[in-house]
C-alpha positions as CSV (number, residue, x, y, z in Angstrom):
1,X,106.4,78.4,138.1
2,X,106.7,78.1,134.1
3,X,107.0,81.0,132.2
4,X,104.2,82.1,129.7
5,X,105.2,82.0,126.1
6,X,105.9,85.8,124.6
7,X,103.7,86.9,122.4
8,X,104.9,86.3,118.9
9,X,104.0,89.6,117.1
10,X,102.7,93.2,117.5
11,X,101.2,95.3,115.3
12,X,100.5,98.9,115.2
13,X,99.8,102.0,113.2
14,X,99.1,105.9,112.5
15,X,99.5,107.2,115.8
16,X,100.4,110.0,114.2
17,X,102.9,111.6,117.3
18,X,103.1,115.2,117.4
19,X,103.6,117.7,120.5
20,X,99.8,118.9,120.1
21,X,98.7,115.1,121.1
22,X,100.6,114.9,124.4
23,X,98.5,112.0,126.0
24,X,98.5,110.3,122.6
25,X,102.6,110.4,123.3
26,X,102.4,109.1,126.8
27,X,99.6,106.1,125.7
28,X,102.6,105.1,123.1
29,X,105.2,105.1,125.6
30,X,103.8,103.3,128.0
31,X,102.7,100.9,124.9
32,X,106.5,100.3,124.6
33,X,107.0,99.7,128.0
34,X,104.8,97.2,128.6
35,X,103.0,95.2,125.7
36,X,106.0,95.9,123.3
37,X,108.4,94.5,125.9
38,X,106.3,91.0,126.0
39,X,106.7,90.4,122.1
40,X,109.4,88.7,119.9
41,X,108.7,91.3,117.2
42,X,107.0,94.5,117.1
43,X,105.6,95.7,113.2
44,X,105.0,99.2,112.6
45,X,103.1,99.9,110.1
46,X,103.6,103.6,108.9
47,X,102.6,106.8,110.2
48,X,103.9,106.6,113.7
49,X,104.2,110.4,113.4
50,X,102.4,113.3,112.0
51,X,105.1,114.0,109.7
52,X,109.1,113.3,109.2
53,X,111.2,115.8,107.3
54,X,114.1,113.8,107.2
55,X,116.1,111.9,109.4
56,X,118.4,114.9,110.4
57,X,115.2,116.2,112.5
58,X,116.3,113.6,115.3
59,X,117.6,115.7,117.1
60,X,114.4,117.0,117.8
61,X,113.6,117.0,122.1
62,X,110.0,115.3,120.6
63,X,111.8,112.7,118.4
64,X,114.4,112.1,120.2
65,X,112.3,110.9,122.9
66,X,110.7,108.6,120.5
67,X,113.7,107.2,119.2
68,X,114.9,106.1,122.4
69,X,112.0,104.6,123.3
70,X,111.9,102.5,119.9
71,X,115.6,101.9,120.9
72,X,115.1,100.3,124.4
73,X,112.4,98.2,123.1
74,X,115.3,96.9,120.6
75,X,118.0,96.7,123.2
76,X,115.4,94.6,125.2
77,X,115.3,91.6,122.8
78,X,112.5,92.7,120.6
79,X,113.0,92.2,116.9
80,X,111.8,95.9,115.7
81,X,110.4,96.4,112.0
82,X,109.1,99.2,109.9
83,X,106.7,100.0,106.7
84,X,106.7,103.7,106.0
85,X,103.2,105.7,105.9
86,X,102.2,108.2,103.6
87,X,103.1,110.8,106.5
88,X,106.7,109.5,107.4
89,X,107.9,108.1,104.0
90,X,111.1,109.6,104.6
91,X,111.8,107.8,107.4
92,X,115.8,106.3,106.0
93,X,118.7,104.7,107.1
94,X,119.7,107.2,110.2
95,X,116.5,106.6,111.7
96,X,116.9,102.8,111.5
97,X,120.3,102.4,112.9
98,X,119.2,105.1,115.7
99,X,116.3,102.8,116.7
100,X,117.4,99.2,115.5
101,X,115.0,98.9,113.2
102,X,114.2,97.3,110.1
103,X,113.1,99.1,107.0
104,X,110.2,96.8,105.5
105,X,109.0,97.5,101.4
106,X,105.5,98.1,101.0
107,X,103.8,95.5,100.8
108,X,106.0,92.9,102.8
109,X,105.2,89.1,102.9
110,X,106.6,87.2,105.7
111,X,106.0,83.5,107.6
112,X,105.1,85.0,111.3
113,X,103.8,82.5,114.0
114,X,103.2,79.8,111.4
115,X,100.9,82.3,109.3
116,X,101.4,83.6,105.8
117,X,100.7,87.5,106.2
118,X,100.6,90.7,103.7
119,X,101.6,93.8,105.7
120,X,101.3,97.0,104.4
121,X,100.4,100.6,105.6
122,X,97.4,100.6,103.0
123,X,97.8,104.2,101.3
124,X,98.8,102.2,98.0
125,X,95.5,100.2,97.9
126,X,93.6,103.2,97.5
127,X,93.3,103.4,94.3
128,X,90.0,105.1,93.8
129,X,92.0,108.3,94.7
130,X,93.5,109.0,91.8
131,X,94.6,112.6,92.9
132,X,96.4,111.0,95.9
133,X,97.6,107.7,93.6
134,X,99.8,110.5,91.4
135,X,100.7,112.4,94.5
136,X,102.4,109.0,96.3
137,X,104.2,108.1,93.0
138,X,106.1,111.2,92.7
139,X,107.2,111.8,96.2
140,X,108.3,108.1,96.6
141,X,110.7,108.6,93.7
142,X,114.0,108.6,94.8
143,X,115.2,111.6,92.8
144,X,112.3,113.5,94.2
145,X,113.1,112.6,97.7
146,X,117.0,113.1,96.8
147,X,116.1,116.7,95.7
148,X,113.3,117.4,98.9
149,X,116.5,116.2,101.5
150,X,119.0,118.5,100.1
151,X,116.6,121.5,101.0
152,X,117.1,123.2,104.4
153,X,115.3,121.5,107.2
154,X,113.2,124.9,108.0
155,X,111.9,124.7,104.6
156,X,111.1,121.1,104.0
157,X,109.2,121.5,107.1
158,X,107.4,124.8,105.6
159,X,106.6,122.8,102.6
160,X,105.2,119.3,104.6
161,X,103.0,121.9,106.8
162,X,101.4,124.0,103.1
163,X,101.4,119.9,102.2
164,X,99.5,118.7,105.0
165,X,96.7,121.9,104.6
166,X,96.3,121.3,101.1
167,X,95.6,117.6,101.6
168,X,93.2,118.6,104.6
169,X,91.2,120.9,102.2
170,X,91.4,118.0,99.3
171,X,89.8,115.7,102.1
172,X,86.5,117.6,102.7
173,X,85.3,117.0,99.0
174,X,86.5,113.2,99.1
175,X,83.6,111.0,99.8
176,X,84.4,108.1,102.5
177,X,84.5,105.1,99.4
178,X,87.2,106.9,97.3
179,X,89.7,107.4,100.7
180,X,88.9,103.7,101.6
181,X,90.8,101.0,99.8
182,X,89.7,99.3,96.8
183,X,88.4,95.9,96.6
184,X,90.1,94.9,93.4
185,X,93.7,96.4,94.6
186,X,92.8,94.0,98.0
187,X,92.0,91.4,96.0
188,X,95.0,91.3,93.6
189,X,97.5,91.4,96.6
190,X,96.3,88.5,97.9
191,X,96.3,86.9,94.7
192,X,99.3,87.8,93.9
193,X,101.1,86.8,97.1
194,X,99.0,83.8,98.2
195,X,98.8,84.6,101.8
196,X,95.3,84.1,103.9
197,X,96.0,87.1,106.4
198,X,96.7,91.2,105.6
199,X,97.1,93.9,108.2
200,X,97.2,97.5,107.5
201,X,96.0,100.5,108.4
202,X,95.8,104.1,106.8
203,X,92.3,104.4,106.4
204,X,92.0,104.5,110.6
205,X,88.3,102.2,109.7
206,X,89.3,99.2,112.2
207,X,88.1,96.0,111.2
208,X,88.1,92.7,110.4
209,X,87.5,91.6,106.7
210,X,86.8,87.9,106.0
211,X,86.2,86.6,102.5
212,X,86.4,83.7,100.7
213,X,87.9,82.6,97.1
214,X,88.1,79.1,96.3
215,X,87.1,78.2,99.5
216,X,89.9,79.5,100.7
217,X,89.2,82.1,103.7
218,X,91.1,85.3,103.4
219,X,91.4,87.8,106.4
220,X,92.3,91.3,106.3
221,X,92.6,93.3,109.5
222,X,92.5,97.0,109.5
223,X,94.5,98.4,112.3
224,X,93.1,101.8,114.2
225,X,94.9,105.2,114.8
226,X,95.7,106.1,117.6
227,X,94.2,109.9,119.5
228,X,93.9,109.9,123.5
229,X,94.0,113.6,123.3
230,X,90.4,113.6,121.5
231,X,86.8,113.5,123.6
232,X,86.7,110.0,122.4
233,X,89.7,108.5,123.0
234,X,90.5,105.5,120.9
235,X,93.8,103.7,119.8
236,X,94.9,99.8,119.6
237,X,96.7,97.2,118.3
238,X,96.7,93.3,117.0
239,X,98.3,91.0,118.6
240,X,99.5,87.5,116.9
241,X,99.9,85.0,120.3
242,X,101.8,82.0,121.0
243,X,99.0,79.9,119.6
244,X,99.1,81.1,116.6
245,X,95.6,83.5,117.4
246,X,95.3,87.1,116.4
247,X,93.6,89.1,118.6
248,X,92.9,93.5,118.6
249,X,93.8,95.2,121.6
250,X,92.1,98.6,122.5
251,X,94.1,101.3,124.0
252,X,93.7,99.8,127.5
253,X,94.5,96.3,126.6
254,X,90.6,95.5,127.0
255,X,90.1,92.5,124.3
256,X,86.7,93.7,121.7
257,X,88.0,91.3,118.6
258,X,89.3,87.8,118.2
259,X,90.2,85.4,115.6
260,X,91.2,82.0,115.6
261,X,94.0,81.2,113.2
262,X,94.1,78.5,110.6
């Protein structure tokens, strides 16, 4: 009997682990048990937990769990990468040698399956929020990130949770267009890279975008979040096949979106 072909790529975002979310945990795991094991490459694009400290927290019971499961997806053949979220930006080089991944800049362009695709974790196309916009710039400067690690762990995890409140409170007088990307940050990335395809998430609105310029068709794909632990579970993933064919996955593997590729 012939083998099927693996599945080229897997993409997935903001599931946001934490031990308050234990069925959201167990849906992941078994993700990288099963789907994950079937792919050549697995993408993660930011926000895989609700927050990272610093890469000294590994030795965390929660994230060490999730470190080995990332690494036994690695030790099994699959080529693991990485695109930090606005929750686990300080995700470094520990945590990638730990896991066997690869650290990805944001945005990343790369030939996958034959396809020319933007991926990014989206916070930086929001550019609407200018509140958020001056937040990201100063906590992705290394200095700043040099002077947050050298703080004890107890208190850079003090300061993400009076972080993580404060941006809860800011969210509640945001309307729903000012948190979503912006068309003309969309519109210059592809521009500017030349690709037909983008996948992030962030903004945990999935869809799938299709627009022309130049008669040329331009697809962006907005991956979900992740939460099994709410009264509507929802979570998923896209999925680039061996024919070249993105599909989106739902938490269950139950097929609600397809594409055919170029």
């Amino acid at each position: 009997m012939e083998a099927q072909p693996r599945t080229v790529a897997l993409f997935i975002s903001d599931l946001h682990l934490q031990e308050a979310m234990p069925r959201t945990l167990q849906a992941f795991l078994a993700f990288l048990r099963g789907p994950a094991r079937q792919a050549q490459q697995l993408y993660v694009l930011g926000d895989l937990f609700e927050y990272w400290a610093g890469d000294d927290d590994m030795a965390a019971p929660f994230n060490t769990r999730i470190v080995q499961a990332l690494r036994a997806v690695s030790d099994a053949g699959v080529a693991l990468y990485w695109i930090a979220g606005n929750r686990d930006f300080l995700i470094g080089p520990a945590f990638a040698a730990a896991t066997g991944a690869v650290l990805l800049p944001d945005p990343y362009v790369a030939d996958i399956g034959g396809q020319s695709m933007i991926l990014a974790h989206g916070d930086a196309q929001c550019t609407d929020d200018a509140g958020y916009m001056a937040f990201r710039s100063e906590v992705r400067q290394p200095a700043w990130q040099a002077a947050f690690l050298a703080r004890s762990l107890a208190e850079r995890k003090a300061i993400i949770a009076s972080m993580r409140q404060g941006s809860r409170e800011a969210q509640r007088s945001k309307s729903n267009q000012i948190m979503d990307v912006n068309g003309a940050a969309i519109t210059a990335l592809f521009d500017s890279t030349g690709a037909g395809v983008m996948i992030h998430g962030h903004t945990h609105r999935p869809a799938l975008h299709v627009t022309h310029s130049s008669d040329i068709e331009r697809r962006r794909y907005v991956l979900p979040d992740w939460d099994l632990d709410s009264e509507a579970p929802h979570g998923g993933w896209i999925v680039l096949d061996a024919k070249g064919v993105l599909h989106r996955l739902d938490h269950n593997a139950v097929e609600f979106e397809v594409s055919t590729g170029p």
